[in-house]
C-alpha positions in Angstrom: 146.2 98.4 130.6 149.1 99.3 132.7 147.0 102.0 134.3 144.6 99.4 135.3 147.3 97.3 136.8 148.9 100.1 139.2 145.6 101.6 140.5 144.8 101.4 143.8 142.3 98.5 145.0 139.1 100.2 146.7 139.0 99.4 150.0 135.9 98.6 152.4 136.3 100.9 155.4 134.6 100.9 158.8 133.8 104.2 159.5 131.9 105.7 162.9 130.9 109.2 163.3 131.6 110.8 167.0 129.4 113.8 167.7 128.7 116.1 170.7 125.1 117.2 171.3 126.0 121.1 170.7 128.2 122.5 168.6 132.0 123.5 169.8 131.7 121.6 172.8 135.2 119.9 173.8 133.7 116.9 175.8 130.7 114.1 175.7 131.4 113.0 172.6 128.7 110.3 171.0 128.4 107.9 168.4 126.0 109.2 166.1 126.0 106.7 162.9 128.5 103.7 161.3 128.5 103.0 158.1 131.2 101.4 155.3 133.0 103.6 152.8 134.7 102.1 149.6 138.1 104.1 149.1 141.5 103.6 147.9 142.9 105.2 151.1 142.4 106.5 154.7 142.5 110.1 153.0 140.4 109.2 150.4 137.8 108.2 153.0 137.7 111.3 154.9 136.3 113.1 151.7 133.9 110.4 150.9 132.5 110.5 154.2 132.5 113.9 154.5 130.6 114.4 151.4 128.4 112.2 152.2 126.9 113.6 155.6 127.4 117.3 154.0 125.0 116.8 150.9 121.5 116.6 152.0 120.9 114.3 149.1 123.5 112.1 149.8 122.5 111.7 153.6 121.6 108.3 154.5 117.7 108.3 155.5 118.2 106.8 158.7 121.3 109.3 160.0 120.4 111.1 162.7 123.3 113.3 163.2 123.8 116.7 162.0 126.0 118.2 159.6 130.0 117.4 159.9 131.8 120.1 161.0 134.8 121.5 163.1 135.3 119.3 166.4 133.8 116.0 164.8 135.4 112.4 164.9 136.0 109.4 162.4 137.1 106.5 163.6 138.0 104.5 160.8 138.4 100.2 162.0 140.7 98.5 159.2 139.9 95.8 161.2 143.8 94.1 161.8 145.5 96.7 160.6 144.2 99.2 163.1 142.1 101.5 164.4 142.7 105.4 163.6 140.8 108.2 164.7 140.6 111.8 163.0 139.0 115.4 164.1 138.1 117.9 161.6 140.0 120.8 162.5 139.5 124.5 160.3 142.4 123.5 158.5 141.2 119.8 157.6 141.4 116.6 159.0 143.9 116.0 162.1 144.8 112.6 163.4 144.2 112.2 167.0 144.4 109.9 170.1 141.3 107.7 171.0 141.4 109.3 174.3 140.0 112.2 172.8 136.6 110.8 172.4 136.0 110.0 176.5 
């Protein structure tokens, strides 16, 4: 009961995946799919979402894009609470500035 009572809420999140047309390119970054993730938190997101577009079965049929990897953007919208964007780097996710994705 009291483990019921102090979990975290899931959390509808906004999510939009920024790609570039090749890989390790540093510039011309476009958006390739948006979807909703439930999590309890930002964090918790990331993974979600990048399980989900790095399990071929788990793909959504109408995606598009290719594979996550190093270089690609999230932008998560929490709607009021903000806008945060995030890069995978080789040693995990990094947040970054929105200017970035120009």
């Amino acid at each position: 009961m009291i483990r019921a009572m102090t979990r975290k809420a899931n959390i509808q999140y906004d999510v939009t995946l920024f790609q570039t047309p090749k890989y390790r390119e540093s510039k011309g970054y476009n958006q390739v799919y948006r979807t909703t993730v439930l999590a309890s938190s930002r964090e918790s997101c990331l993974e979600a979402t990048f399980s989900r577009f790095n399990i071929t079965d788990l793909i959504p049929a109408n995606y598009q894009g290719r594979f996550l990897s190093t270089g690609d953007i999230i932008l998560i919208d929490e709607g009021r609470r903000g806008q945060y964007y995030y890069q995978l780097k080789p040693g995990g996710w990094q947040s970054i500035n929105r200017i970035h994705i120009r």
